[in-house]
N, CA, C and O atoms as a MOPAC input file, in Angstrom:
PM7 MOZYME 1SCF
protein

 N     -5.52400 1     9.41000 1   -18.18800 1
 C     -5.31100 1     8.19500 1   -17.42700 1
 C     -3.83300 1     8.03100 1   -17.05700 1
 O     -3.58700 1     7.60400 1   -15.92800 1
 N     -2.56000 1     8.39900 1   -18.10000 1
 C     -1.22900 1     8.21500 1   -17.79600 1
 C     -0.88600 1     9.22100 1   -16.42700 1
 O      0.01500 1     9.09100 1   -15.59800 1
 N     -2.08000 1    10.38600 1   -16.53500 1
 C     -1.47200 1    11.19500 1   -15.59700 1
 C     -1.55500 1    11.01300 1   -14.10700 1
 O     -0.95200 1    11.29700 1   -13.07300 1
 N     -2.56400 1    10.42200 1   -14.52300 1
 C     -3.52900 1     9.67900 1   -13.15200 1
 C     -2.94500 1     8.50600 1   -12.46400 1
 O     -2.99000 1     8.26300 1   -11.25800 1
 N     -2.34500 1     7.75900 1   -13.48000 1
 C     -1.48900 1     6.57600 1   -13.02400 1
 C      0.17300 1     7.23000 1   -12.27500 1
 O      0.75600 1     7.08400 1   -11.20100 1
 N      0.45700 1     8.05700 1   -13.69800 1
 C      1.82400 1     8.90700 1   -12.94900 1
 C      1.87500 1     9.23400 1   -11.23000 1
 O      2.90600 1     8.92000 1   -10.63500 1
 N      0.95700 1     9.74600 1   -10.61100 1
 C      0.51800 1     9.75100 1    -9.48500 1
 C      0.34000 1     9.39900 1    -8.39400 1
 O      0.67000 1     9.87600 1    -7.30800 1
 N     -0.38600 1     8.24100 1    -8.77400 1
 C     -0.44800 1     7.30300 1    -7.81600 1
 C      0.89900 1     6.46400 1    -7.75900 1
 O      1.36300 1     6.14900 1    -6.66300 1
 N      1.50900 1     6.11100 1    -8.91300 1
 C      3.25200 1     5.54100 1    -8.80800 1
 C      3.84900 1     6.86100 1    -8.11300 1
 O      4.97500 1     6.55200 1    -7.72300 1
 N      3.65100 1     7.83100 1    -7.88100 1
 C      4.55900 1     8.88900 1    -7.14200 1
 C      4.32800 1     9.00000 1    -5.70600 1
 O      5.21600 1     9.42100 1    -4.96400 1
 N      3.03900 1     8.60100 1    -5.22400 1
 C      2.56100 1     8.17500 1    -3.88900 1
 C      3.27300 1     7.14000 1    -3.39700 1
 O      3.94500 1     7.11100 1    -2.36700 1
 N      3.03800 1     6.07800 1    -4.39700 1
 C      3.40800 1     4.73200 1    -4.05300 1
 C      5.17000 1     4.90100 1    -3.23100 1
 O      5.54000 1     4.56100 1    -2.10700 1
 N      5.85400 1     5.49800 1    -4.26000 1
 C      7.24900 1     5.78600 1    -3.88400 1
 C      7.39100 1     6.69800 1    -2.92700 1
 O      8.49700 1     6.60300 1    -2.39600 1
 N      6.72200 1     7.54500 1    -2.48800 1
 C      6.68900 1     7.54500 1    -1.48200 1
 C      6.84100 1     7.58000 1    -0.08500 1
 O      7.38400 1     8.17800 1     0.84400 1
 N      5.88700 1     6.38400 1    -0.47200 1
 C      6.00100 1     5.84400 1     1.14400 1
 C      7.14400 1     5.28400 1     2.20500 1
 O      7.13700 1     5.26300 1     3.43600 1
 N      8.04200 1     4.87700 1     1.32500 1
 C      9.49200 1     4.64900 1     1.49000 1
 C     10.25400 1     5.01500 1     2.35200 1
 O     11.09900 1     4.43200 1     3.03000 1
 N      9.73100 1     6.53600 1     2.25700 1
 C     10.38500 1     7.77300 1     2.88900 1
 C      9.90300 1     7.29800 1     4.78000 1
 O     10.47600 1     7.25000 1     5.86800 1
 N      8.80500 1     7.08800 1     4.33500 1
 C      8.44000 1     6.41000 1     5.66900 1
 C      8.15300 1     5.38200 1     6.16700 1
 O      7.45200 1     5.49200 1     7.17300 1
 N      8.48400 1     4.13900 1     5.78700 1
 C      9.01300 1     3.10900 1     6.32500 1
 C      9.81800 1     2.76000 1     7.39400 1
 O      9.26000 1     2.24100 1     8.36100 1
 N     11.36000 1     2.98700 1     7.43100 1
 C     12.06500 1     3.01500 1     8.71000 1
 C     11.14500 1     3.33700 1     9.81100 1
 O     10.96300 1     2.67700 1    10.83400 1
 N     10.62800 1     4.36500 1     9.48700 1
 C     10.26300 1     4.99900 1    11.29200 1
 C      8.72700 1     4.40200 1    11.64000 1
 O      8.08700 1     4.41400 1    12.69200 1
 N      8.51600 1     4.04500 1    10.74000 1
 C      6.83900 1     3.12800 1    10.61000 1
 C      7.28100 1     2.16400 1    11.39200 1
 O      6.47000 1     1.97800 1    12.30000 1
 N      8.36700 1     1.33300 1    11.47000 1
 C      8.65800 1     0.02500 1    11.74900 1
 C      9.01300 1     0.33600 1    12.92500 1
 O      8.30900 1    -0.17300 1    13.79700 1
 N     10.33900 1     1.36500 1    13.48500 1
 C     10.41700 1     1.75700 1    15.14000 1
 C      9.66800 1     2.12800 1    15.82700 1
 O      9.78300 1     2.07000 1    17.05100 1
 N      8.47100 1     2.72300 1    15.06900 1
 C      6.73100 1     3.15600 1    15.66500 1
 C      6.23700 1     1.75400 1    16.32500 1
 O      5.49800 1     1.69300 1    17.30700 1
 N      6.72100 1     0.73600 1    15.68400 1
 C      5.97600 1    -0.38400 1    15.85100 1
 C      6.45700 1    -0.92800 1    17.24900 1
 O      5.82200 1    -1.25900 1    18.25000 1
 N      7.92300 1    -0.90200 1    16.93800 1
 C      8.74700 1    -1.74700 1    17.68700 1
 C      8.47700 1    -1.24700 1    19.35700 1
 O      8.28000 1    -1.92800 1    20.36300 1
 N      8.57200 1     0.40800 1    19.13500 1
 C      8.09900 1     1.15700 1    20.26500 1
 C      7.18400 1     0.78200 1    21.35900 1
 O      7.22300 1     0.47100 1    22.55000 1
 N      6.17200 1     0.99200 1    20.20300 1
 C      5.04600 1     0.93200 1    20.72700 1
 C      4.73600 1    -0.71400 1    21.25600 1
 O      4.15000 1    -0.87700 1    22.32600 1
 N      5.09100 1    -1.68000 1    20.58200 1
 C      5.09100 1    -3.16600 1    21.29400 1
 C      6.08600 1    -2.99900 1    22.75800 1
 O      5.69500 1    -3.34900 1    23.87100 1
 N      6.71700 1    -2.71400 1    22.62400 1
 C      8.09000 1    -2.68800 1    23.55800 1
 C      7.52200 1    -2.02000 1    25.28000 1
 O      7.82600 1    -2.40400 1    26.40900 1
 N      6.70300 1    -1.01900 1    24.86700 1
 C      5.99900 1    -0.34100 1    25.80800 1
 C      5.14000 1    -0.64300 1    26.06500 1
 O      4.98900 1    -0.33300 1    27.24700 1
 N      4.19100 1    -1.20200 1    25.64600 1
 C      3.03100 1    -2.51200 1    26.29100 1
 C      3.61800 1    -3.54200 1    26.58900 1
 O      2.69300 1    -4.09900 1    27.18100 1
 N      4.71300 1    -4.46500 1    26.65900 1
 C      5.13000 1    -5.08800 1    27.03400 1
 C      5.82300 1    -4.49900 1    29.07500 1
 O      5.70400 1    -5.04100 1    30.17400 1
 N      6.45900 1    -3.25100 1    28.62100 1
 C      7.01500 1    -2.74500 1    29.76300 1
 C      5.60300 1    -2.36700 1    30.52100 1
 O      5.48200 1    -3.07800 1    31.51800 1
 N      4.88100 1    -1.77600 1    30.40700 1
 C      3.38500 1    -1.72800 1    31.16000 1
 C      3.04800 1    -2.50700 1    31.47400 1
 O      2.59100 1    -2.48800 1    32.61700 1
 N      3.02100 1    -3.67100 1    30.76200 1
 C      2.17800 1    -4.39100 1    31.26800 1
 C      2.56400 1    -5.66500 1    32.07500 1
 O      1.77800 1    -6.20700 1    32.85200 1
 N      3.41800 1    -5.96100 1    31.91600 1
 C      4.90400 1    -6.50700 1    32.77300 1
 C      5.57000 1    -6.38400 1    33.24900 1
 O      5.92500 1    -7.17200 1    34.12600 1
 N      6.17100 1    -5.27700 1    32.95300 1
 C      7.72100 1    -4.54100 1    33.76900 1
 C      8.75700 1    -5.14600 1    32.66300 1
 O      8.86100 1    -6.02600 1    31.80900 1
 N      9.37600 1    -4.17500 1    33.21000 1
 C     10.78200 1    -4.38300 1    32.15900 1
 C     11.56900 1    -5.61600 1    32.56800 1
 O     12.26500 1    -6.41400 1    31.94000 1
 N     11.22600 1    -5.49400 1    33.80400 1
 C     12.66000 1    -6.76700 1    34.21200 1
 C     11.94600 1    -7.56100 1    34.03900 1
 O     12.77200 1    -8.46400 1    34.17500 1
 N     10.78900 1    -8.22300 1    33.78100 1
 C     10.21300 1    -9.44800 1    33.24500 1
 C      9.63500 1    -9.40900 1    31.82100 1
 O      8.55000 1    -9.85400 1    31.44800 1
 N     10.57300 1    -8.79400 1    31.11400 1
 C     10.30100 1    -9.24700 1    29.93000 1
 C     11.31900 1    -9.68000 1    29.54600 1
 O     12.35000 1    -9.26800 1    30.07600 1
 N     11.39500 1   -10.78900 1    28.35600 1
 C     12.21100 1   -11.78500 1    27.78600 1
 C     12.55400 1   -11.23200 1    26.62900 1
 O     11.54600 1   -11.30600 1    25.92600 1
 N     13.59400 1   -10.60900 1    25.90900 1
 C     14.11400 1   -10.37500 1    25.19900 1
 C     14.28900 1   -11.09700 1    23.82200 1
 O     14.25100 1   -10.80500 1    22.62700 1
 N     14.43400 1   -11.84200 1    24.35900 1
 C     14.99900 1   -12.94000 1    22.78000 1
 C     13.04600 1   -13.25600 1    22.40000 1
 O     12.58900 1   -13.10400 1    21.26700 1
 N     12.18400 1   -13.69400 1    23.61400 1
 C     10.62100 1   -13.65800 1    23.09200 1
 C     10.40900 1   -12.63600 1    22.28300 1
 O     10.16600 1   -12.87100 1    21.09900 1
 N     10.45200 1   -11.46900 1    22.70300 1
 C     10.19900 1    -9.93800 1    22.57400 1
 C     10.73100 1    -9.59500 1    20.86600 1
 O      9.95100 1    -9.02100 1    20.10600 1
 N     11.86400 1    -9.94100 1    20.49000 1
 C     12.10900 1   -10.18300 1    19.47200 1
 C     11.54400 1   -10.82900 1    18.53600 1
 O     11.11300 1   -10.13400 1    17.61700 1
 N     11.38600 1   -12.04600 1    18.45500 1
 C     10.48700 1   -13.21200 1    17.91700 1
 C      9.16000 1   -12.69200 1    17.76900 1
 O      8.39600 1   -13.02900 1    16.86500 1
 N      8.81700 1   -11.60200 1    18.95800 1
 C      7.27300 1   -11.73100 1    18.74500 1
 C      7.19800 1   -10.37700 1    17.52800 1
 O      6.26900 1   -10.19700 1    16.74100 1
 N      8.38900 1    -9.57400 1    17.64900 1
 C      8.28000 1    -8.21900 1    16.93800 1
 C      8.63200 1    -8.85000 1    15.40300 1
 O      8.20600 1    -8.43400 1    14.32600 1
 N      9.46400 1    -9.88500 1    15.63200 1
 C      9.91400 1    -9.81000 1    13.49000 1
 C      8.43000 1   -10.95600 1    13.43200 1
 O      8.20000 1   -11.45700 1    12.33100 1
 N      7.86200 1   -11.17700 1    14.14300 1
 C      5.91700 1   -11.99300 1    13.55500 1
 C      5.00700 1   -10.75600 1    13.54000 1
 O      4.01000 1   -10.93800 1    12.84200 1
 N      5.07700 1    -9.59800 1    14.09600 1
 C      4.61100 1    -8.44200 1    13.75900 1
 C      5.17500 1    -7.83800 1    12.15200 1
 O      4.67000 1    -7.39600 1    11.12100 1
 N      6.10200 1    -8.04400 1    12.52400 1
 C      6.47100 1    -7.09000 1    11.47800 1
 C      6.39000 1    -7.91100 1     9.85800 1
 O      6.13000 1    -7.23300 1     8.86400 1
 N      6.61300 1    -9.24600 1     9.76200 1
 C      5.93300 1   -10.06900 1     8.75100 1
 C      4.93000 1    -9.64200 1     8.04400 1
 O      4.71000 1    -9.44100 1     6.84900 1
 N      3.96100 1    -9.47400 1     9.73800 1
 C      2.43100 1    -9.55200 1     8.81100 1
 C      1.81500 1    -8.35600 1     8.54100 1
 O      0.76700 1    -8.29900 1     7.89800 1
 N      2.70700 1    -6.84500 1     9.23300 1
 C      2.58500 1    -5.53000 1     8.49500 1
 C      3.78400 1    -5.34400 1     7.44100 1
 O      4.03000 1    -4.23800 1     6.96100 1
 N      4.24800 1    -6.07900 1     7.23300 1
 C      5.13400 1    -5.47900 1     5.76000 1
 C      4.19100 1    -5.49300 1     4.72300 1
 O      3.35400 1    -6.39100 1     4.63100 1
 N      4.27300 1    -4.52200 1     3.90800 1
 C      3.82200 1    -3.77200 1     2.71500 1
 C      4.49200 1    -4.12600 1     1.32500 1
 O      3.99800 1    -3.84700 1     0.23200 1
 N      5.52400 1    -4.69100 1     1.50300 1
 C      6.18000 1    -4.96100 1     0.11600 1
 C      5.39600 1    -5.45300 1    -0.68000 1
 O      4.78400 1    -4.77600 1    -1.50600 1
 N      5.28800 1    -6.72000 1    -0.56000 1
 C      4.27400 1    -7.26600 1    -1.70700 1
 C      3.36800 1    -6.28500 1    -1.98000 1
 O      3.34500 1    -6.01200 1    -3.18000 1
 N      2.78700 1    -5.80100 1    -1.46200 1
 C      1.36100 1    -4.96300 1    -2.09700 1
 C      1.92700 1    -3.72500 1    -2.79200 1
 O      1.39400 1    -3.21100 1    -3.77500 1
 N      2.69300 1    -3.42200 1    -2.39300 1
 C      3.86600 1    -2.21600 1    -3.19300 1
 C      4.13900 1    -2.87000 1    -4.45400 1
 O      3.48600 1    -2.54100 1    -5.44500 1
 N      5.05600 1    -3.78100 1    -4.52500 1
 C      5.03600 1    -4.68800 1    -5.24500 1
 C      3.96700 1    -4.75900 1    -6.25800 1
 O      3.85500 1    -4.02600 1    -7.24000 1
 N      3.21200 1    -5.70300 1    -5.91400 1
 C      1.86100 1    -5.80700 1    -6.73600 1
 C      1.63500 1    -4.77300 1    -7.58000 1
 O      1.92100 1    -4.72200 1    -8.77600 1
 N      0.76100 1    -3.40100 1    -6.46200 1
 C      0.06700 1    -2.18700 1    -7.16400 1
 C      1.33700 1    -1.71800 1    -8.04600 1
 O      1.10800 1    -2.02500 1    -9.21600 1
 N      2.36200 1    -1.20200 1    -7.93500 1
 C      3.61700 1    -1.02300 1    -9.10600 1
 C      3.30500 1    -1.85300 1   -10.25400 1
 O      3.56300 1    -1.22600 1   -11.28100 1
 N      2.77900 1    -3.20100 1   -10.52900 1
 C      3.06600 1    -4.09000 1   -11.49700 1
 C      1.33900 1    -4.06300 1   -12.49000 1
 O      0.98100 1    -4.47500 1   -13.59400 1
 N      0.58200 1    -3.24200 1   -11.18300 1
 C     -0.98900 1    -3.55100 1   -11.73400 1
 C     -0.89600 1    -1.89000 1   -12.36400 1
 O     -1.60700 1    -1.51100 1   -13.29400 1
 N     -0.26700 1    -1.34400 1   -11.92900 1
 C     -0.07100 1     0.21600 1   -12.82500 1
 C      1.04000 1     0.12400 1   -14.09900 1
 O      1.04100 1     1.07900 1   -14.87500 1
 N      1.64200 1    -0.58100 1   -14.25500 1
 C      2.71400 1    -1.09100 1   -15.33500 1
 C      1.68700 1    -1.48400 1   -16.16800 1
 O      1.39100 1    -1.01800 1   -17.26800 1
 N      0.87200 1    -2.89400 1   -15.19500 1
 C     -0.21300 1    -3.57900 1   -16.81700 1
 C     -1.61700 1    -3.12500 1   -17.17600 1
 O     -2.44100 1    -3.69300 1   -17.89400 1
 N     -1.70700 1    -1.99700 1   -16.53100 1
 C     -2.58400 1    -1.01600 1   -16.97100 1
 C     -2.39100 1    -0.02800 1   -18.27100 1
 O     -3.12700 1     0.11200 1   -19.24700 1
 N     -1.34900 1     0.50400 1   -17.99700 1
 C     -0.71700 1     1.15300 1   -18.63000 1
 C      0.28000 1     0.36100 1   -20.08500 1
 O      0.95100 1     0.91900 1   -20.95400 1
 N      0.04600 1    -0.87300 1   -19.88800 1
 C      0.58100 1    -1.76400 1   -21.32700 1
 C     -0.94700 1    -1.89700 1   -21.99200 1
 O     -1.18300 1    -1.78500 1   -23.19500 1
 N     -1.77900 1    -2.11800 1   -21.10800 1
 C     -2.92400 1    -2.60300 1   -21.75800 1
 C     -3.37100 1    -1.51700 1   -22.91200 1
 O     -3.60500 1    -1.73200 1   -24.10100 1
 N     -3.42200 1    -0.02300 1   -22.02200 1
 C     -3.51500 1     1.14200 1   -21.98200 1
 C     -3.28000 1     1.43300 1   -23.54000 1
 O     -4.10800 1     1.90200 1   -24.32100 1
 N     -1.78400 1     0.99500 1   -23.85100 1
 C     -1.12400 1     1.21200 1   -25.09600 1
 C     -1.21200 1     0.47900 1   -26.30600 1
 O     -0.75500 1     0.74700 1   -27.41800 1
 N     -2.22100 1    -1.00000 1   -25.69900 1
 C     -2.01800 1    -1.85300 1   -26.83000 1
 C     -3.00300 1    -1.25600 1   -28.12300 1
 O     -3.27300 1    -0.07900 1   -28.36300 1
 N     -3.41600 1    -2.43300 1   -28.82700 1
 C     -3.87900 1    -2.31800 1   -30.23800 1
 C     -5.08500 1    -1.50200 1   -30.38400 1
 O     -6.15100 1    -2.08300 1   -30.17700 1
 N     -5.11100 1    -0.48700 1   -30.64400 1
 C     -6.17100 1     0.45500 1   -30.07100 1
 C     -7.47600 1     0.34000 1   -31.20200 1
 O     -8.11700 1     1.35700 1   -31.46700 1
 N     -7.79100 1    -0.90600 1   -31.80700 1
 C     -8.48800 1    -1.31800 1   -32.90600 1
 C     -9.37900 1    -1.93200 1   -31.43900 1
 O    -10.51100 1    -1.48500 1   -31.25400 1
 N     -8.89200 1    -2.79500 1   -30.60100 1
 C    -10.04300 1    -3.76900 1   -30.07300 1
 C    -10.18800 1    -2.87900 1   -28.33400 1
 O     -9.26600 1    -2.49300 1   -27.61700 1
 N    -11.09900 1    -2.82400 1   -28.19000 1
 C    -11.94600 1    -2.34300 1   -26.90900 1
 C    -11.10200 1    -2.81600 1   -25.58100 1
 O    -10.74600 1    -3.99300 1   -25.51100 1
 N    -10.77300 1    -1.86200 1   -24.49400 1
 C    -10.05000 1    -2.04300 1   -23.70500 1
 C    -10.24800 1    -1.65000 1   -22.36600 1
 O     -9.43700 1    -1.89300 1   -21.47200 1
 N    -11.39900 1    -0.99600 1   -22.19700 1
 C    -12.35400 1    -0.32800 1   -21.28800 1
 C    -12.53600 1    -1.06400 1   -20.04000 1
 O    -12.23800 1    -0.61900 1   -18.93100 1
 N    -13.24200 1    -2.67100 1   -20.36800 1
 C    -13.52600 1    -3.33700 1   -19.14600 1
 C    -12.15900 1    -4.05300 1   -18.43900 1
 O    -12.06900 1    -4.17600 1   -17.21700 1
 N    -10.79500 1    -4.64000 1   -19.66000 1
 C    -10.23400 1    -4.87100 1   -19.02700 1
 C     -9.39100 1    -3.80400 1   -18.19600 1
 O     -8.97900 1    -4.37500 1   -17.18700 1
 N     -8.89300 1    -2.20700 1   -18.23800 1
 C     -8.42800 1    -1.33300 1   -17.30600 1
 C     -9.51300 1    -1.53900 1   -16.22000 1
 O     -9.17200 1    -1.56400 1   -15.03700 1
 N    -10.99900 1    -1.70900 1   -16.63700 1
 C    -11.90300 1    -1.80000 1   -15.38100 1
 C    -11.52500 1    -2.67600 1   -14.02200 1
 O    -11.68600 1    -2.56500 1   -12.80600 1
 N    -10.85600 1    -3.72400 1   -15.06300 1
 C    -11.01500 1    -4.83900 1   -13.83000 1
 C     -9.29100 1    -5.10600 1   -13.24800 1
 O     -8.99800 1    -5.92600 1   -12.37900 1
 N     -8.28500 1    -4.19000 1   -13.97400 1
 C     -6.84000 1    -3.92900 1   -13.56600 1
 C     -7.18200 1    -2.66800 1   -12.31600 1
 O     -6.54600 1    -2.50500 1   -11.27400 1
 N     -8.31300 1    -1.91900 1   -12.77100 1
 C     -7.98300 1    -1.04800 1   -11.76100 1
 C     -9.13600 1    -1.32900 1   -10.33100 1
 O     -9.47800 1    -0.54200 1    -9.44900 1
 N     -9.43000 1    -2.43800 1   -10.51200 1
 C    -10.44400 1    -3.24200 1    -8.88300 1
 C     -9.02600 1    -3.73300 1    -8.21900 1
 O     -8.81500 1    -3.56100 1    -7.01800 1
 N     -8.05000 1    -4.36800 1    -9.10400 1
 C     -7.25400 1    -4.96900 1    -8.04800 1
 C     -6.13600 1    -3.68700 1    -7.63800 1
 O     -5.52500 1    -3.93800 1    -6.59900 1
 N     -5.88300 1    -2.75500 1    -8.09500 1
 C     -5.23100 1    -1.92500 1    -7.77300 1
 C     -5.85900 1    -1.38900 1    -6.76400 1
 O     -5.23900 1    -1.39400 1    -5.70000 1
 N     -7.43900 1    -0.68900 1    -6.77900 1
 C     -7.68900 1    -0.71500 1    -5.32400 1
 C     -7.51600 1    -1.48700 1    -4.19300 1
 O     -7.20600 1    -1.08700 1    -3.07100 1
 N     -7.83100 1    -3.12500 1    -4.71700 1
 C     -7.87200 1    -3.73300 1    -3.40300 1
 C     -6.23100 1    -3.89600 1    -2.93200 1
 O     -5.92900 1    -4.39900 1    -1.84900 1
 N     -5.19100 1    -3.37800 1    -3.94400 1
 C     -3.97000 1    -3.23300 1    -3.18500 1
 C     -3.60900 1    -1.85900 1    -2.29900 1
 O     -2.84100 1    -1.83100 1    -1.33700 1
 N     -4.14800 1    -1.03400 1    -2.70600 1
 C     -4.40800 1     0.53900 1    -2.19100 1
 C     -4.69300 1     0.23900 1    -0.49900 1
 O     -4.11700 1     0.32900 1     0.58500 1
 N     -5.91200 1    -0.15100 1    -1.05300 1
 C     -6.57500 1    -0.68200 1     0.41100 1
 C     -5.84200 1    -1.69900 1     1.24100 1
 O     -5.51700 1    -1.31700 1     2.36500 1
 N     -5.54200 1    -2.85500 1     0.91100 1
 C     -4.13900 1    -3.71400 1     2.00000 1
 C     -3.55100 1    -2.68100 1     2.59200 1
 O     -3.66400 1    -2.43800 1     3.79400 1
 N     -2.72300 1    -1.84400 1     1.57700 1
 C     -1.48200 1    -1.20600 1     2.18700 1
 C     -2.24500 1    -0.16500 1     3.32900 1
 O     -1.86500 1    -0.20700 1     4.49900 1
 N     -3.05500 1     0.52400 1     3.02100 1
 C     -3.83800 1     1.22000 1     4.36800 1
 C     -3.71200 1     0.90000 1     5.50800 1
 O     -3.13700 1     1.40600 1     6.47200 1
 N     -4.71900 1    -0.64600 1     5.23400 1
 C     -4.86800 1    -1.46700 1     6.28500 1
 C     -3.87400 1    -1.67300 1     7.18200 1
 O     -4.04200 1    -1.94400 1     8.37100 1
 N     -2.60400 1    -1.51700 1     6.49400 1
 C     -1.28800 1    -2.67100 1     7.17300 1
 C     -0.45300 1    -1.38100 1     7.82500 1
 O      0.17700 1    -1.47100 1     8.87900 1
 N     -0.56600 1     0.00300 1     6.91000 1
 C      0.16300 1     0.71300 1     7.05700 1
 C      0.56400 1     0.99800 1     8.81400 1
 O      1.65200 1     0.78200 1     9.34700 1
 N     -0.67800 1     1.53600 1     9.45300 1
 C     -0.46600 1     1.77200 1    10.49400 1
 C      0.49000 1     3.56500 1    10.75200 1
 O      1.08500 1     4.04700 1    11.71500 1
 N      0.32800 1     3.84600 1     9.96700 1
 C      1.07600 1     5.18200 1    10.10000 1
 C      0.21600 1     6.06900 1     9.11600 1
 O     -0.26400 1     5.77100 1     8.02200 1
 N      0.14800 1     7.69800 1    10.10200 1
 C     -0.27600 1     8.78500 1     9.73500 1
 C     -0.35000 1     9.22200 1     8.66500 1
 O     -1.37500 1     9.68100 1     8.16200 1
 N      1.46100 1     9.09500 1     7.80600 1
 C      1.90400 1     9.64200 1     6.92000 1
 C      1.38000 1     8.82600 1     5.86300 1
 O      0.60500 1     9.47700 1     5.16300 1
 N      1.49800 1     7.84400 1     5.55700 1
 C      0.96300 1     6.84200 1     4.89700 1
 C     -0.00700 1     6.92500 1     4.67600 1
 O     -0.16500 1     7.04400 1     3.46100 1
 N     -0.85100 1     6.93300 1     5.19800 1
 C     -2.53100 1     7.20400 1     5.13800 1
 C     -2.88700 1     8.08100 1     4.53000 1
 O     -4.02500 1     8.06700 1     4.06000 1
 N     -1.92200 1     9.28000 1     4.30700 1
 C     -2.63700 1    10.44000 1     3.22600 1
 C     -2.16400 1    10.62400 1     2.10700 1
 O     -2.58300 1    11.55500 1     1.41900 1
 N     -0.91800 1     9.55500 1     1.54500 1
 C     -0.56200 1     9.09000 1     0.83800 1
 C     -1.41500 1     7.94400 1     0.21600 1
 O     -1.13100 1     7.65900 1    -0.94700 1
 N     -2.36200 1     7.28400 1     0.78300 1
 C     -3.06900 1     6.35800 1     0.91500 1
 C     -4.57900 1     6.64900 1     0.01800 1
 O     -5.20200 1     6.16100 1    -0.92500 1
 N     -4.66800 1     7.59900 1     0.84400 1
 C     -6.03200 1     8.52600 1     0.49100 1
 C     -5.97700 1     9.46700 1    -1.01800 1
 O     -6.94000 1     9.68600 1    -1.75400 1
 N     -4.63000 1     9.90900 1    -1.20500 1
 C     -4.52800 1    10.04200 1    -2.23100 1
 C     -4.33800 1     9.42800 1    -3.50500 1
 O     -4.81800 1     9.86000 1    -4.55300 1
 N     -3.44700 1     8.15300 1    -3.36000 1
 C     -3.64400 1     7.24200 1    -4.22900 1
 C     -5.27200 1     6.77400 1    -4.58200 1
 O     -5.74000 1     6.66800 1    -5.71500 1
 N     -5.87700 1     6.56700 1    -3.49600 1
 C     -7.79800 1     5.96100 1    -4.08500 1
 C     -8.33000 1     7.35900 1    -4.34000 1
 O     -9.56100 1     7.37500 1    -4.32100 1
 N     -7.69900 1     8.67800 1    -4.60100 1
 C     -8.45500 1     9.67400 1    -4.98300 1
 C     -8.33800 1     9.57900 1    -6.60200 1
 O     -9.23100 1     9.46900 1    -7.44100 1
 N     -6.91500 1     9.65900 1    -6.75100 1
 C     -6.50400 1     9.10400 1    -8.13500 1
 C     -7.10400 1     8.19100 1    -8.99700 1
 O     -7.48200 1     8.48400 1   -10.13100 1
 N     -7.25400 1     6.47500 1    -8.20000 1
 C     -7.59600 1     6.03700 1    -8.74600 1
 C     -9.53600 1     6.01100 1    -9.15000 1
 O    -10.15000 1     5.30900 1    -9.95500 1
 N     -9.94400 1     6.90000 1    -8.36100 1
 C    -11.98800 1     6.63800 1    -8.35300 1
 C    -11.91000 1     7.63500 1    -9.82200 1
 O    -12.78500 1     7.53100 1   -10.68100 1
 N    -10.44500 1     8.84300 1   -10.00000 1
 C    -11.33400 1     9.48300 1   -10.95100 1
 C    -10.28900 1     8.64900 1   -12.21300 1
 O    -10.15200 1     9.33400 1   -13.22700 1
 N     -9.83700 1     7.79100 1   -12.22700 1
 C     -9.03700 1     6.86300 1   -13.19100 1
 C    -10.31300 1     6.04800 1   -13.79300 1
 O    -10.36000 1     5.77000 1   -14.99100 1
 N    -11.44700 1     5.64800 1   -12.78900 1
 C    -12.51300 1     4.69700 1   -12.45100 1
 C    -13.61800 1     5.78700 1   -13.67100 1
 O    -14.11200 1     5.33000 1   -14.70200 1
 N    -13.74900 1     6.92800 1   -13.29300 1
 C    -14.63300 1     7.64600 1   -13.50500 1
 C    -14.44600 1     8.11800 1   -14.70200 1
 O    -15.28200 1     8.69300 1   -15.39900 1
 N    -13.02900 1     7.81500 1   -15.02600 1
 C    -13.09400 1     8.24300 1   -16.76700 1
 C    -13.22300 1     7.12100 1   -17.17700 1
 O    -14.12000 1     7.14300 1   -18.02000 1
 N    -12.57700 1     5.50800 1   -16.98200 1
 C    -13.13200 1     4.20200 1   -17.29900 1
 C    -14.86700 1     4.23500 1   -17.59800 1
 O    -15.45000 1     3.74400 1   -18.56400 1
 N    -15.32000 1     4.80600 1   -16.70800 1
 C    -16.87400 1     4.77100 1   -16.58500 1
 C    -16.93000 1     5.62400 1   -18.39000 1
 O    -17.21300 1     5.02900 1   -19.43000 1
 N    -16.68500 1     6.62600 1   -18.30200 1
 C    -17.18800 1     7.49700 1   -19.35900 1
 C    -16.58100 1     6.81000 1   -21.01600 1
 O    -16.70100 1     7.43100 1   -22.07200 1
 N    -16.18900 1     5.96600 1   -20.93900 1
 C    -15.42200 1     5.72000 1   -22.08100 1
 C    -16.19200 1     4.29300 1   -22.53000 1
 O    -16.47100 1     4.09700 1   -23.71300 1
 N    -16.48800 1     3.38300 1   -21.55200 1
 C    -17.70600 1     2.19800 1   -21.62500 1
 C    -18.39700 1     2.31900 1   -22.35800 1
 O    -19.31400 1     1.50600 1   -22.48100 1

């Protein structure tokens, strides 16, 4: 399970690497539907701005980075505690919300690279799931 977690925190970090250019992907790509579909000389700049940092708000990833980092920390405390009392269902139910942070960041990612970083993290975690299963 530590190794399994090791892993997916090595994905997680990552993604980092690709961030910056995730975000000029964005900016790009808004910038150029705007010029299509308007023309350049009628687009408003200071709007254009405003409308890109409300994009970019609601694809930032931090928090869920955030989060899944902190749900693999208290997995991994749980992991270690008093190994007298049964600990099975609660990693069960640390590692539902770690998917459903897996999954946000997918969602939001919007980039290639990410995504197979993405895919690998929920590969990690189903067989994290699948030894949870065997230990029940």
């Amino acid at each position: 399970l530590s190794y399994r977690l090791d892993l997916i925190e090595k994905y997680l970090e990552q993604i980092n690497k690709y961030e910056n250019q995730r975000i000029e992907n964005i900016k790009n790509r808004l910038e150029g539907y705007l010029n299509e579909w308007l023309g350049k000389e009628n687009v408003d700049l200071s709007r254009f701005e405003q409308e890109l940092i409300y994009y970019l708000e609601k694809l930032d990833i931090t928090e869920e980075k955030i989060r899944l980092k902190n749900h693999c920390r208290y997995f991994r405390n749980v992991m270690n505690e008093n190994e007298d009392e049964p600990v099975g269902k609660k990693l069960g139910f640390i590692s539902q919300e770690m998917g459903r942070e897996i999954n946000t960041l997918g969602s939001k990612a919007s980039d290639f690279d990410i995504q197979k970083l993405i895919v690998m993290m929920k590969d990690e975690l189903e067989k994290i799931k699948e030894q949870l299963n065997n230990i029940l």
